[in-house]
Z-matrix of the N, CA and C atoms (Angstrom, degrees):
N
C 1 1.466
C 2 1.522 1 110.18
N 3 1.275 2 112.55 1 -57.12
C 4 1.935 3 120.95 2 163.87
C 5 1.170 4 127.60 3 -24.20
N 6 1.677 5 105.89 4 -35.25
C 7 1.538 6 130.93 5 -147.26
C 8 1.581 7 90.30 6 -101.18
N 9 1.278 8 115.08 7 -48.44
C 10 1.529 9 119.98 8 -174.95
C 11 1.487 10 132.11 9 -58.14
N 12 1.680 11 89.77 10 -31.79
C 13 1.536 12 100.90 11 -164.09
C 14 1.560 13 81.19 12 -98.72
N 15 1.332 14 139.01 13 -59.01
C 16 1.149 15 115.82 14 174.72
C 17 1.367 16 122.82 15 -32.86
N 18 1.480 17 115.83 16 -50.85
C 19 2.087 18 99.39 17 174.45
C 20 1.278 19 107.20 18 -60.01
N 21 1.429 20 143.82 19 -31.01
C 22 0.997 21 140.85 20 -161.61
C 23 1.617 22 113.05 21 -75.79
N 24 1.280 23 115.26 22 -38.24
C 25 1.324 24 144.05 23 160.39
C 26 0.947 25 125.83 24 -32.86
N 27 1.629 26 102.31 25 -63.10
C 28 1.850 27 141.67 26 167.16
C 29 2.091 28 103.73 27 -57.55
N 30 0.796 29 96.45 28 -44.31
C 31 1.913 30 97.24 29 -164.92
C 32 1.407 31 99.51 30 -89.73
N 33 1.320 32 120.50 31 -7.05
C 34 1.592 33 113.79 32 177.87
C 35 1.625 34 100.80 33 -112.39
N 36 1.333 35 121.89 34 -10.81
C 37 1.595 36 106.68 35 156.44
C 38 1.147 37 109.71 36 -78.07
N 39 1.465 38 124.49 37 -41.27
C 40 1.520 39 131.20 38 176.94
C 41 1.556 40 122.28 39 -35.93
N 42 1.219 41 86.50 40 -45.44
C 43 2.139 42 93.78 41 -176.20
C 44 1.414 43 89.88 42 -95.73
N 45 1.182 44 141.02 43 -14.82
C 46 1.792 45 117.98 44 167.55
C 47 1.136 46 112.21 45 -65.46
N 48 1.388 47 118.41 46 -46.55
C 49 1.263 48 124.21 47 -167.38
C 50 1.968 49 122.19 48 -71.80
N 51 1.369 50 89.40 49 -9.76
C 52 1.683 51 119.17 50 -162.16
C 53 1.604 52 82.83 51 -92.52
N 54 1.321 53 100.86 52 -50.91
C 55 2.003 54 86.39 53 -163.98
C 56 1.466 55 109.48 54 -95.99
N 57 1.277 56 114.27 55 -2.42
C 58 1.303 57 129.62 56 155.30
C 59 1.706 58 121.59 57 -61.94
N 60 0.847 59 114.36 58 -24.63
C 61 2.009 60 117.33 59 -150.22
C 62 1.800 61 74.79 60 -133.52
N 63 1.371 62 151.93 61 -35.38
C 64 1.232 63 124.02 62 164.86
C 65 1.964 64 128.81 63 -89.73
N 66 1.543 65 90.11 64 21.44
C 67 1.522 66 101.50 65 165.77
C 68 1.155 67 141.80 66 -109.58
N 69 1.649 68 98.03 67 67.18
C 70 1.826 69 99.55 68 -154.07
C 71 1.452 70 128.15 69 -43.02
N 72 1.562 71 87.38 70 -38.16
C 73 1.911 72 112.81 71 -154.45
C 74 1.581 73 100.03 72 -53.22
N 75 1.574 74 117.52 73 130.59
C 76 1.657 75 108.86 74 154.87
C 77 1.259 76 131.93 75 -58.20
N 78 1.363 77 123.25 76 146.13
C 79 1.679 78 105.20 77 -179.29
C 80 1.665 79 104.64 78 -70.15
N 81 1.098 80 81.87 79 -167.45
C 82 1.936 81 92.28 80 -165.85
C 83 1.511 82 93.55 81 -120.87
N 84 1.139 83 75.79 82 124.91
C 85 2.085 84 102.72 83 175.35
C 86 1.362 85 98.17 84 -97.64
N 87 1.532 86 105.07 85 176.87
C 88 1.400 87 115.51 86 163.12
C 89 1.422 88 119.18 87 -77.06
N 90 1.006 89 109.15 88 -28.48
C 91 1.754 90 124.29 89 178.94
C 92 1.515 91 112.55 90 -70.69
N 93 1.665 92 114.38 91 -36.40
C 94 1.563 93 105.59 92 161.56
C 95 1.110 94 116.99 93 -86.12
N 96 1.597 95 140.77 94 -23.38
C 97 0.845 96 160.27 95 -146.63
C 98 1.219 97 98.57 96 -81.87
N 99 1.411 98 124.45 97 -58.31
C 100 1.693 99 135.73 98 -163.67
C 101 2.068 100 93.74 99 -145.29
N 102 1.109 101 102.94 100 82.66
C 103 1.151 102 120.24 101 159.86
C 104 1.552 103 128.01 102 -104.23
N 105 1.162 104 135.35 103 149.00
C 106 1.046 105 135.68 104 -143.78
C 107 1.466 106 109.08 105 -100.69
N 108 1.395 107 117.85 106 114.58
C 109 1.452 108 129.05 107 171.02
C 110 1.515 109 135.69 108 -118.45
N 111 1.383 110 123.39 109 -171.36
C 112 1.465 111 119.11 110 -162.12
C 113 1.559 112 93.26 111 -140.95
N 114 1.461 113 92.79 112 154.38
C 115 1.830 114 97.43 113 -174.54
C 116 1.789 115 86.19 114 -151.09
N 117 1.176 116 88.63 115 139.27
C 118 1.768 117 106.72 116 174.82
C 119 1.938 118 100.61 117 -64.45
N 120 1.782 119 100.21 118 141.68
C 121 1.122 120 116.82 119 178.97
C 122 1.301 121 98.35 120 -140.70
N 123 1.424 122 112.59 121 173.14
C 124 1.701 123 138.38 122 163.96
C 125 1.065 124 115.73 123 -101.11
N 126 1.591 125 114.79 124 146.52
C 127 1.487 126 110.09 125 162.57
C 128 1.249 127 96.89 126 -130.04
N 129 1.167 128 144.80 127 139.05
C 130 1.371 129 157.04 128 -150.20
C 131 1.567 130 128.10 129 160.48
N 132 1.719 131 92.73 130 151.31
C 133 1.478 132 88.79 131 -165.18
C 134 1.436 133 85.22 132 -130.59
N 135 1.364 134 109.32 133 178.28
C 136 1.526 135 139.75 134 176.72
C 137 1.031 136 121.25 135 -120.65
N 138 2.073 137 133.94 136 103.44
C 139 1.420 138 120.02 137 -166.47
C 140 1.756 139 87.67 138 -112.29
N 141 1.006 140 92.83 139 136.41
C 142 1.797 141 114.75 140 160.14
C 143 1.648 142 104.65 141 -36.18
N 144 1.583 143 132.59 142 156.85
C 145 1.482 144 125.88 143 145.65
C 146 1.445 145 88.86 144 -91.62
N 147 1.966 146 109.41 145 145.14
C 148 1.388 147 126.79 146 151.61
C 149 0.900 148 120.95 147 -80.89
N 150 1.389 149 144.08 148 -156.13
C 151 1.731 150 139.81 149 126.52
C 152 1.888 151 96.76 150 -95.46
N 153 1.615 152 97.94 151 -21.27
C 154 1.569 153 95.16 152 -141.10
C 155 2.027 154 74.44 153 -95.31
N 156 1.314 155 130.95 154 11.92
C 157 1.493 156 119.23 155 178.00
C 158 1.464 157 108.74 156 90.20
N 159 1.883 158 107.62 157 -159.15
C 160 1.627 159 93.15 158 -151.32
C 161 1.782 160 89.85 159 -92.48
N 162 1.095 161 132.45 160 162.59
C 163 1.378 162 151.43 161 -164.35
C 164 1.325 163 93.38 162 -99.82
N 165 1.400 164 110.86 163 155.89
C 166 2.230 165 120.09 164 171.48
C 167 1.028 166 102.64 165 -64.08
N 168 1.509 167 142.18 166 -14.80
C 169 1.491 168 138.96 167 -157.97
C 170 1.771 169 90.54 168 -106.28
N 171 1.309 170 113.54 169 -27.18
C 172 1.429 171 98.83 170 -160.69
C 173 2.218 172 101.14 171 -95.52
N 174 1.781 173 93.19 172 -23.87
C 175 1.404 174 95.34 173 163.87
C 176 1.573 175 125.26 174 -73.06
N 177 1.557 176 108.63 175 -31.27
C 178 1.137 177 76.64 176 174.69
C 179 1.962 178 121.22 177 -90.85
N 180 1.309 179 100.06 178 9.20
C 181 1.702 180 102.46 179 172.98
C 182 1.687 181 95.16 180 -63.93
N 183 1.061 182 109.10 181 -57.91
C 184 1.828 183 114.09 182 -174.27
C 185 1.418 184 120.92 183 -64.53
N 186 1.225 185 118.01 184 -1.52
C 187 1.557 186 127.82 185 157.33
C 188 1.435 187 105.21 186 -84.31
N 189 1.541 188 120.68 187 -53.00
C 190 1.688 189 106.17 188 -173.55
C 191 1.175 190 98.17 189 -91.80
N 192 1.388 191 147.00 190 27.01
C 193 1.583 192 138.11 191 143.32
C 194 1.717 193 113.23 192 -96.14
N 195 1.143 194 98.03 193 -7.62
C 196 1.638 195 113.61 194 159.07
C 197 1.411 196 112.21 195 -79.68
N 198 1.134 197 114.47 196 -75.26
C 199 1.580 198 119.58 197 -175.92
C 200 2.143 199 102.66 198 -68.85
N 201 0.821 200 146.41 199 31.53
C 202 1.699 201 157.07 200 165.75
C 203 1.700 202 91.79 201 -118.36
N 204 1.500 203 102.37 202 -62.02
C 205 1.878 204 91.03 203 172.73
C 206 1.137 205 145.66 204 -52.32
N 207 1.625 206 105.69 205 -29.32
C 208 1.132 207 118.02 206 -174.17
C 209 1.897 208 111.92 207 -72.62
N 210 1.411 209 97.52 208 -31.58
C 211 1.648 210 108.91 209 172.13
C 212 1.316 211 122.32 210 -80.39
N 213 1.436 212 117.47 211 -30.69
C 214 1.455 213 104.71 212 -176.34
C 215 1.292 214 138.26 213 -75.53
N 216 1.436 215 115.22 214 -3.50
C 217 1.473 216 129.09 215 171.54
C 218 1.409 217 89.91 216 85.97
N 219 1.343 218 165.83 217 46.86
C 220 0.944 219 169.17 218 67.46
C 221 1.066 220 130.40 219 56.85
N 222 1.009 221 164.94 220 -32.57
C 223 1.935 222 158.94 221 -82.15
C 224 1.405 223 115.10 222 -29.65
N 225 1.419 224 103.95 223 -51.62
C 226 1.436 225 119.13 224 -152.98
C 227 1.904 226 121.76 225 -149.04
N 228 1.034 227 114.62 226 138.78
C 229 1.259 228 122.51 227 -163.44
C 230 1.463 229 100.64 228 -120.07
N 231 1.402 230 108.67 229 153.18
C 232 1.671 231 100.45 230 -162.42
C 233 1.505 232 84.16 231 -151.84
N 234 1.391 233 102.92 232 138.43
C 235 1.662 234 140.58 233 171.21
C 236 1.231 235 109.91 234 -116.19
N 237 1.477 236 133.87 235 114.36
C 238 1.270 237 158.80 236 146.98
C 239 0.950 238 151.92 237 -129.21
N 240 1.403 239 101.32 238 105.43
C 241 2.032 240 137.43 239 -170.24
C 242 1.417 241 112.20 240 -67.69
N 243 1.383 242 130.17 241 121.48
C 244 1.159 243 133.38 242 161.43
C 245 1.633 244 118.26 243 -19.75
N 246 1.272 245 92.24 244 133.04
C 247 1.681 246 92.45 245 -172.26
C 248 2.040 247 101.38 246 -86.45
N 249 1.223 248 109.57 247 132.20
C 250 1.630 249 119.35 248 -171.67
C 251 1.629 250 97.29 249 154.18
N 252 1.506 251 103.95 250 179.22
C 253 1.437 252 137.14 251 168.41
C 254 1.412 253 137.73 252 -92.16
N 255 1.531 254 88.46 253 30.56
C 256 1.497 255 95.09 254 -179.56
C 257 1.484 256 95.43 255 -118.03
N 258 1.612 257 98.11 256 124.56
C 259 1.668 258 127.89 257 179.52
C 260 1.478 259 89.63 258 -72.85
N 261 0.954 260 148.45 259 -88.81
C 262 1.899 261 127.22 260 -165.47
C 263 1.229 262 88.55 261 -1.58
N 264 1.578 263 114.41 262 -97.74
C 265 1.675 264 138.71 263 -135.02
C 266 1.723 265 100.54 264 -38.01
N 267 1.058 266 97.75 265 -59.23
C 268 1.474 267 125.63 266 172.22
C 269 1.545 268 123.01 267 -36.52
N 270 1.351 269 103.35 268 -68.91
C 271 1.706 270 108.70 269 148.63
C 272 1.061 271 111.34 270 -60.16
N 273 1.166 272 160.03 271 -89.90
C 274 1.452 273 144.77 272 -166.05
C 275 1.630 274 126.77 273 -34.45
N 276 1.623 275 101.27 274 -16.23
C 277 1.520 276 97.55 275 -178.58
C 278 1.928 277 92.99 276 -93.18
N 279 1.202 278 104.94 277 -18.61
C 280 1.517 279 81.47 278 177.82
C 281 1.973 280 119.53 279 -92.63
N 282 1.532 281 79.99 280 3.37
C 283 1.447 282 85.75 281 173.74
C 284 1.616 283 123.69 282 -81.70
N 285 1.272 284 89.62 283 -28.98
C 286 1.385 285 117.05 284 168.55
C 287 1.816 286 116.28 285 -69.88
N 288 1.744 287 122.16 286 -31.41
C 289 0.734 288 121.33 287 154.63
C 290 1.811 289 131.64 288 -58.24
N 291 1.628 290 89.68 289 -43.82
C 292 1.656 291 90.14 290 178.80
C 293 1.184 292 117.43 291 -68.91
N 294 1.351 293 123.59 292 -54.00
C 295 1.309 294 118.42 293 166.66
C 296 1.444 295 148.50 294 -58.40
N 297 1.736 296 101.84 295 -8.29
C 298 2.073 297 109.55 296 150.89
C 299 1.404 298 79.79 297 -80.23
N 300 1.243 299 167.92 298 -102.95
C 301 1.421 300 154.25 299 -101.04
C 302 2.230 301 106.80 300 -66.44
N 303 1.393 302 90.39 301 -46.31
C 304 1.758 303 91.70 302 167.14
C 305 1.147 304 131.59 303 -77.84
N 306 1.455 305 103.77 304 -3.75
C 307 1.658 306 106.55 305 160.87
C 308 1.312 307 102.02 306 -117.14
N 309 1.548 308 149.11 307 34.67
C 310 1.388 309 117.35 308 126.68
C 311 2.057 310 80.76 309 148.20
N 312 1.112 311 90.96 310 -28.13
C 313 1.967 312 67.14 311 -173.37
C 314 1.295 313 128.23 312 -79.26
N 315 1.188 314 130.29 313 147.77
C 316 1.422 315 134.96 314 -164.84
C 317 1.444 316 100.40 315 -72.37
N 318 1.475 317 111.74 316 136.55
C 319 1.257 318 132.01 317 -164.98
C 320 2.189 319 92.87 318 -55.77
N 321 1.369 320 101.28 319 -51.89
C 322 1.634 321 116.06 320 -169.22
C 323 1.459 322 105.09 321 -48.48
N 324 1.734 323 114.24 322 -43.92
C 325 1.497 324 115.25 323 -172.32
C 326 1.331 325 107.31 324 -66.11
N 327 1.248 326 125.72 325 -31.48
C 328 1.448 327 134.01 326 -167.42
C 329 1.890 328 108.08 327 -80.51
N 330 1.700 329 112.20 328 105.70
C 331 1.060 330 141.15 329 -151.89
C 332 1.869 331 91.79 330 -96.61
N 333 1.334 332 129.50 331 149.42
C 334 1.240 333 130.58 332 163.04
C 335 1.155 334 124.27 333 -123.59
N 336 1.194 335 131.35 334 94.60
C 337 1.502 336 131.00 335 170.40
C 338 1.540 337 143.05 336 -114.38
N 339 1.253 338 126.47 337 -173.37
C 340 1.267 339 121.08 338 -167.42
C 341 1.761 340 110.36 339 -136.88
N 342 1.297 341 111.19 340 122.20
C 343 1.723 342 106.39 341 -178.11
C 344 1.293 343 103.49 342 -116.76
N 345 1.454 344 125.26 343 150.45
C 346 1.069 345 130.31 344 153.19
C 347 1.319 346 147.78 345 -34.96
N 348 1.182 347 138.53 346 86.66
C 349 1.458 348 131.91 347 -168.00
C 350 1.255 349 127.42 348 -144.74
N 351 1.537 350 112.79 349 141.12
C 352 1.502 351 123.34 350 -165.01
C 353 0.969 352 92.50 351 -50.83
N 354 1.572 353 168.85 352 -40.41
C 355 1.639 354 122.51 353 -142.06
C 356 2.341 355 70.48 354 -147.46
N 357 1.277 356 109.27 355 146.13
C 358 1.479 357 118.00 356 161.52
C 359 1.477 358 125.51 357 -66.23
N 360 1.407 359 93.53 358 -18.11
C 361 1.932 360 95.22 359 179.03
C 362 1.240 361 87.57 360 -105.21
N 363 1.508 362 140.17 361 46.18
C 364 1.556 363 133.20 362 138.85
C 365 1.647 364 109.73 363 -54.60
N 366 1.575 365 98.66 364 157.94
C 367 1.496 366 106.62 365 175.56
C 368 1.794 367 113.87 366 -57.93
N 369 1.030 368 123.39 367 154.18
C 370 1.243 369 137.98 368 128.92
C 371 1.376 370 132.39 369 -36.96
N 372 1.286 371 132.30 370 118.95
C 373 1.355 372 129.13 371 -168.51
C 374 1.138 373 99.53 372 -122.41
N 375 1.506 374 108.03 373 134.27
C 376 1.834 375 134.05 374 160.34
C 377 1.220 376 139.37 375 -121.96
N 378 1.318 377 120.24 376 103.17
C 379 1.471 378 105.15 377 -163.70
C 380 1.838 379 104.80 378 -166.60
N 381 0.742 380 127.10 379 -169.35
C 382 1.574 381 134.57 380 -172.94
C 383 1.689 382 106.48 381 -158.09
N 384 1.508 383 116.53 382 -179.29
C 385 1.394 384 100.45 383 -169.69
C 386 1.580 385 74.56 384 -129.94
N 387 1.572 386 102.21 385 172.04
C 388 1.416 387 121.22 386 -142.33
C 389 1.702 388 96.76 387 -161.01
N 390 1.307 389 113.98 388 156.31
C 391 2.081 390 138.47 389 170.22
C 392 1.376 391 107.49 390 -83.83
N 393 1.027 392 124.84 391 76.59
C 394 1.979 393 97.02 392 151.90
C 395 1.519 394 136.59 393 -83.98
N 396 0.978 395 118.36 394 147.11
C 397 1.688 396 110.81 395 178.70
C 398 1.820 397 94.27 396 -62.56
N 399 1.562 398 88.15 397 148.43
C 400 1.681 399 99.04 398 164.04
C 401 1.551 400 114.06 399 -93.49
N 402 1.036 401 89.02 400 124.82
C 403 1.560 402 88.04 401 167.18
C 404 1.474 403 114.00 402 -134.55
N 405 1.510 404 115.86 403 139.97
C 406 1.316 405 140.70 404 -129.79
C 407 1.613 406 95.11 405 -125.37
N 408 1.797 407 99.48 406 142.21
C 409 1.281 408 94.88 407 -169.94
C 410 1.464 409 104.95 408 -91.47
N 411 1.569 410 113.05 409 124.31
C 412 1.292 411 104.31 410 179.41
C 413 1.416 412 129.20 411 -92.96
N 414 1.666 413 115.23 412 -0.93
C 415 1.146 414 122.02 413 165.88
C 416 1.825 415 115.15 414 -61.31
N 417 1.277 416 124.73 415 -18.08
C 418 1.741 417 127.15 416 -176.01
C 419 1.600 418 97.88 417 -112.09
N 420 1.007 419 134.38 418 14.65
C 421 1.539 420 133.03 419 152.54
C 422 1.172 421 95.12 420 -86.14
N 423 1.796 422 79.15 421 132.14
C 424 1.903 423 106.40 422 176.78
C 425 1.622 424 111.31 423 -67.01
N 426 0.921 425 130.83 424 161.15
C 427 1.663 426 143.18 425 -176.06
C 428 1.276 427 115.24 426 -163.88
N 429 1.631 428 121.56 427 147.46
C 430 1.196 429 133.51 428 -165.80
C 431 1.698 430 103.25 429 -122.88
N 432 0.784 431 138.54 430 94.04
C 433 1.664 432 115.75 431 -172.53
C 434 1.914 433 93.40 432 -92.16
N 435 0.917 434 130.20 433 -2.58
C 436 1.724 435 142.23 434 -162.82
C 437 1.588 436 79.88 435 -58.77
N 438 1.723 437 94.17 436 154.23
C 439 1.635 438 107.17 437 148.17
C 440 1.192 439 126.12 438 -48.05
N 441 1.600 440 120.67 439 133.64
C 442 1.397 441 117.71 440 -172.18
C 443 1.887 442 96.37 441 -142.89
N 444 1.201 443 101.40 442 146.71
C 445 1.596 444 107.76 443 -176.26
C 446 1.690 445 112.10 444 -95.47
N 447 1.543 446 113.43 445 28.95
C 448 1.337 447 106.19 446 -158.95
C 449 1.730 448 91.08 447 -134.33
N 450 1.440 449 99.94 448 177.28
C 451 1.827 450 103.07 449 172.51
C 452 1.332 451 97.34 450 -92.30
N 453 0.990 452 148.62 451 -14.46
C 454 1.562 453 156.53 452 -136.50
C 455 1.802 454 101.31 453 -84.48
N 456 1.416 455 103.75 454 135.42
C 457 1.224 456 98.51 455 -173.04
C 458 1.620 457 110.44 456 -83.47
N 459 1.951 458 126.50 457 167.46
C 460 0.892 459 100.58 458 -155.46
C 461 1.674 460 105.58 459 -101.68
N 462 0.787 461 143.91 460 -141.73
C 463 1.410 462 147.65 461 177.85
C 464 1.218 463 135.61 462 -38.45
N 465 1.209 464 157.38 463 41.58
C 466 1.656 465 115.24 464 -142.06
C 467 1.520 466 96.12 465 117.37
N 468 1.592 467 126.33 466 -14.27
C 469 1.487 468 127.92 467 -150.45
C 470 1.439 469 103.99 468 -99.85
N 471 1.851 470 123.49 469 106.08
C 472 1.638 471 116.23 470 -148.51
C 473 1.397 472 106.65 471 112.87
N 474 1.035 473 123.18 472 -34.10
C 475 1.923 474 116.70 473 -179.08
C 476 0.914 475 78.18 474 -52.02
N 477 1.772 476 116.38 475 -114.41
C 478 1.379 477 136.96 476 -147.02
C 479 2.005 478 118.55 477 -4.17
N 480 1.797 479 98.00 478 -49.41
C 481 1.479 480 101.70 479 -145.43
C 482 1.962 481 85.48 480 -85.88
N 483 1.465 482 118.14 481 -17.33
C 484 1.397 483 127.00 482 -177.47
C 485 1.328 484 115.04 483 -77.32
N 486 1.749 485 104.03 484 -12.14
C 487 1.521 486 104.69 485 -162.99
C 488 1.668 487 115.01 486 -93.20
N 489 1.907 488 81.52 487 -30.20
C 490 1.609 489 106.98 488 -154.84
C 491 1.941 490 89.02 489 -81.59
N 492 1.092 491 104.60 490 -34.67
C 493 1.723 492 120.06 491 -179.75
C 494 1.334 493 93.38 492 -47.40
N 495 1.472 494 132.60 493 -88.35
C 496 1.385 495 132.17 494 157.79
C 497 0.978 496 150.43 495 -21.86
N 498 1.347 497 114.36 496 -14.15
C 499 1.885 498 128.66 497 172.28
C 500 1.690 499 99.40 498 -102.40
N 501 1.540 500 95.97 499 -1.48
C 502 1.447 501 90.42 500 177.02
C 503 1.749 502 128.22 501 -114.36
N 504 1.211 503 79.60 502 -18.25
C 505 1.584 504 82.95 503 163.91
C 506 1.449 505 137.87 504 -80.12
N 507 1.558 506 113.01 505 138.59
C 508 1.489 507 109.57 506 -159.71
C 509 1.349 508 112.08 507 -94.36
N 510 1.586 509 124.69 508 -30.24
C 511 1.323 510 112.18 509 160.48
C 512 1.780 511 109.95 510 -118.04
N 513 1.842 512 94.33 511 118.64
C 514 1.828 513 91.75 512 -169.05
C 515 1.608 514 99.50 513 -70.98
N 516 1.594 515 141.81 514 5.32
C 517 0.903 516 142.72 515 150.30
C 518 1.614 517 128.91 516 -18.98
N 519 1.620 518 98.02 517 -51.62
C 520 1.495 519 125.44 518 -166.58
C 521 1.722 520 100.79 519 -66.11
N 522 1.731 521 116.30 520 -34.99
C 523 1.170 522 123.46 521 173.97
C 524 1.566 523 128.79 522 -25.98
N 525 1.598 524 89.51 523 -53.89
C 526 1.617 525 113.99 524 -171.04
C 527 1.463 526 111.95 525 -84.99
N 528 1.286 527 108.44 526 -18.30
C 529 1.635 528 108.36 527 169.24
C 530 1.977 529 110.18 528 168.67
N 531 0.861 530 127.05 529 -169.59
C 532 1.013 531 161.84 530 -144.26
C 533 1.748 532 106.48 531 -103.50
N 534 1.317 533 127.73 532 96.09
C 535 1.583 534 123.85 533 177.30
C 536 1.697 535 112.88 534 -42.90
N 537 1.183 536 103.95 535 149.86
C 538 1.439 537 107.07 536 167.20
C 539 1.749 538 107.06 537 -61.91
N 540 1.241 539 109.72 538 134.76
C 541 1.624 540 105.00 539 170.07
C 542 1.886 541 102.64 540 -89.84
N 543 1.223 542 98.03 541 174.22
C 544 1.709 543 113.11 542 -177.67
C 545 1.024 544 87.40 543 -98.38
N 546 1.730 545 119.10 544 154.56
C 547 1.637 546 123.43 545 166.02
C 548 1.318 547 130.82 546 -88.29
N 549 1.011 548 130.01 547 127.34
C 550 1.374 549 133.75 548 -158.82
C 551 1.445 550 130.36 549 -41.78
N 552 1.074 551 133.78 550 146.04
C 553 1.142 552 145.46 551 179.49
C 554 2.161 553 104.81 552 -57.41
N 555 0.858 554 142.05 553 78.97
C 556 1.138 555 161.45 554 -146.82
C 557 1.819 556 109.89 555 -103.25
N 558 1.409 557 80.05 556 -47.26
C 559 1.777 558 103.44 557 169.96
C 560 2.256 559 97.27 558 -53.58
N 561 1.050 560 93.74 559 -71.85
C 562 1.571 561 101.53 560 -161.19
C 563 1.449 562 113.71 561 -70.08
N 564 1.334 563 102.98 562 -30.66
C 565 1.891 564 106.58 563 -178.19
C 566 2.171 565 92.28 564 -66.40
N 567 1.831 566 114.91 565 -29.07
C 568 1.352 567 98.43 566 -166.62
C 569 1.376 568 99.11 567 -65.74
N 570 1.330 569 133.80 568 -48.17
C 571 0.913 570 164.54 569 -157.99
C 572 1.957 571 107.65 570 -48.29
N 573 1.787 572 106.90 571 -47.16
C 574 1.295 573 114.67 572 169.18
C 575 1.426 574 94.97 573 -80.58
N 576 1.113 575 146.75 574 -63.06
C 577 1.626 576 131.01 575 -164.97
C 578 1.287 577 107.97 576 -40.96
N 579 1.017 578 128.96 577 -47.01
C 580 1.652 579 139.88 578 -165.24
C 581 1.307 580 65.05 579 -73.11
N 582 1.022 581 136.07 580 -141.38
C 583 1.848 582 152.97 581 -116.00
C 584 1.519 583 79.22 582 -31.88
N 585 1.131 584 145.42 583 -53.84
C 586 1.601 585 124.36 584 -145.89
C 587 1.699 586 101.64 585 -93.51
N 588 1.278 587 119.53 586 4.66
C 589 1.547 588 112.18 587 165.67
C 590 1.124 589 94.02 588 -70.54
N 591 1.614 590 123.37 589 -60.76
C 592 1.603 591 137.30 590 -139.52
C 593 1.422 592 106.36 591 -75.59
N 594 1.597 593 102.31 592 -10.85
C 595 1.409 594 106.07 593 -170.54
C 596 1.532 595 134.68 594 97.48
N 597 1.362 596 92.05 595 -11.46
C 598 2.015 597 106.05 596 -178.54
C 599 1.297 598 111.73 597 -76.14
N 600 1.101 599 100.37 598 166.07
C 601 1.703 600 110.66 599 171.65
C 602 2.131 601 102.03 600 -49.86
N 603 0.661 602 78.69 601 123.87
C 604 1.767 603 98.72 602 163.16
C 605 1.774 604 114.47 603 -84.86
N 606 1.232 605 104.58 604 -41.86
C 607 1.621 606 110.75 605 -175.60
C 608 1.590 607 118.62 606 -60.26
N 609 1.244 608 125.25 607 129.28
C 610 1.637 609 99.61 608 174.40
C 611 1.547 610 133.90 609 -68.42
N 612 1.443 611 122.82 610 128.74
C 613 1.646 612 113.53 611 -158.88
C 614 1.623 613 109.28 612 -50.79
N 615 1.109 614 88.94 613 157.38
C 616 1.885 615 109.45 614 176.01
C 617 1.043 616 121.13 615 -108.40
N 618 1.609 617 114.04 616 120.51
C 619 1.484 618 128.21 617 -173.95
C 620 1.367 619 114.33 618 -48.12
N 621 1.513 620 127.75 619 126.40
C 622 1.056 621 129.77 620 -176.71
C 623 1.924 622 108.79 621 -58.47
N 624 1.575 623 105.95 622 134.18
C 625 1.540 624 106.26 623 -179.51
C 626 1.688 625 97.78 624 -67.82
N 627 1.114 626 105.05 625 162.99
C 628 1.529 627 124.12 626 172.87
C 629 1.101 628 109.25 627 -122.58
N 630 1.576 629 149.27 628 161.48
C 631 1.230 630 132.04 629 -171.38
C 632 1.417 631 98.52 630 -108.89
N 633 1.243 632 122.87 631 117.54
C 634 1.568 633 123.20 632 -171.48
C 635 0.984 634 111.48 633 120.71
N 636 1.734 635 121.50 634 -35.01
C 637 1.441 636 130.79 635 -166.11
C 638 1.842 637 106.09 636 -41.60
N 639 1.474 638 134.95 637 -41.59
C 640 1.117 639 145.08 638 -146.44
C 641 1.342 640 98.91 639 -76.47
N 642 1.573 641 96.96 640 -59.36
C 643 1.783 642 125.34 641 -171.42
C 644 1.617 643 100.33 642 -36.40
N 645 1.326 644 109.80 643 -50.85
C 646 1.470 645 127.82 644 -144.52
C 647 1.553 646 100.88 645 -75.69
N 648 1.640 647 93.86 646 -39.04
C 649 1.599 648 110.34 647 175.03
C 650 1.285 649 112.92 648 -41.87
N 651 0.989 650 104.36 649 -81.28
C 652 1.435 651 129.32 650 175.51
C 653 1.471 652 117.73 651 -49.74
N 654 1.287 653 134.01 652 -32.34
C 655 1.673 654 108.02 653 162.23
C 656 1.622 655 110.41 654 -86.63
């Protein structure tokens, strides 16, 4: 009887260990499950052709597609004029060139091209390509809320807080890693060691208060 339940004992660690050691895969968390990613986007605008050139409404679109460029790490910015023989369209895309160049973009980044389009007095296009976070619809993820005999989270459990993470971030850049930091101020940290060998204040002095000084601030 000893002998039996011991094999029996023996052949049921055997197959644990068997379906154990051929189950590589990790389980699925919420954190792998709905982890946070980036998907290529556009930023781009559409300028009208004038006869009379670019309009205040259309300069100042090309000032804040200047200043959006200047942040996104970008390479390259691209202008594209209806493909045809109409000198407007044509002039206006280089008007459109000069003027990202007088608000700040490098003549080199600024790309010139030509797209296809039904009519030649189509708009002018400006724009560069750009990261957005993805965010995932979590209302069509399947979910179980049922009794379950496991720790395992249930369906769907992690969207929401993965989604809202992502609609919130301002550069989806940060996604993929970590900004370069600047190197430290080396000059000024020597600067406190020395005072704190010698024994001095290390702290930088504090402007004497004035009585009023605040008041004065403040209107």
């Amino acid at each position: 009887m000893k002998r039996a339940l011991a094999s029996a004992v023996f052949a049921l660690a055997v197959t644990g260990c068997a379906s154990t050691a051929g189950d590589t895969s990790a389980p699925l968390t919420p954190l792998s499950r709905y982890s946070l990613q980036v998907e290529p986007g556009l930023d781009r605008i559409a300028l009208a052709v004038h006869d009379q050139g670019l309009s205040s409404n259309q300069q100042f679109a090309l000032r804040e597609l200047a200043m959006r460029y200047a942040v996104s790490g970008a390479s390259q910015i691209r202008v594209e004029a209806p493909a045809g023989d109409d000198p407007v369209a044509i002039e206006q895309a280089y008007a459109v060139r000069a003027y990202l160049q007088s608000s700040g973009v490098p003549g080199e980044r600024i790309q010139m091209a030509a797209y296809a389009a039904p009519d030649p007095r189509a708009p002018v296009l400006a724009g560069f390509e750009t990261l957005r976070a993805s965010i995932r619809n979590c209302s069509a993820e399947p979910r179980n809320m049922g009794a379950r005999l496991s720790n395992q989270g249930s369906g769907g459990f992690g969207c929401a807080v993965t989604s809202n993470m992502a609609a919130q971030i301002a550069d989806p850049r940060d996604i993929l890693g970590a900004r370069p930091m600047t190197p430290a101020d080396s000059g000024r940290a020597a600067v406190v060691f020395d005072n704190y060998r010698k024994g001095q204040a290390s702290s930088t002095p504090q402007e004497p208060l004035v009585e009023g000084q605040i008041a004065r601030a403040v209107e």
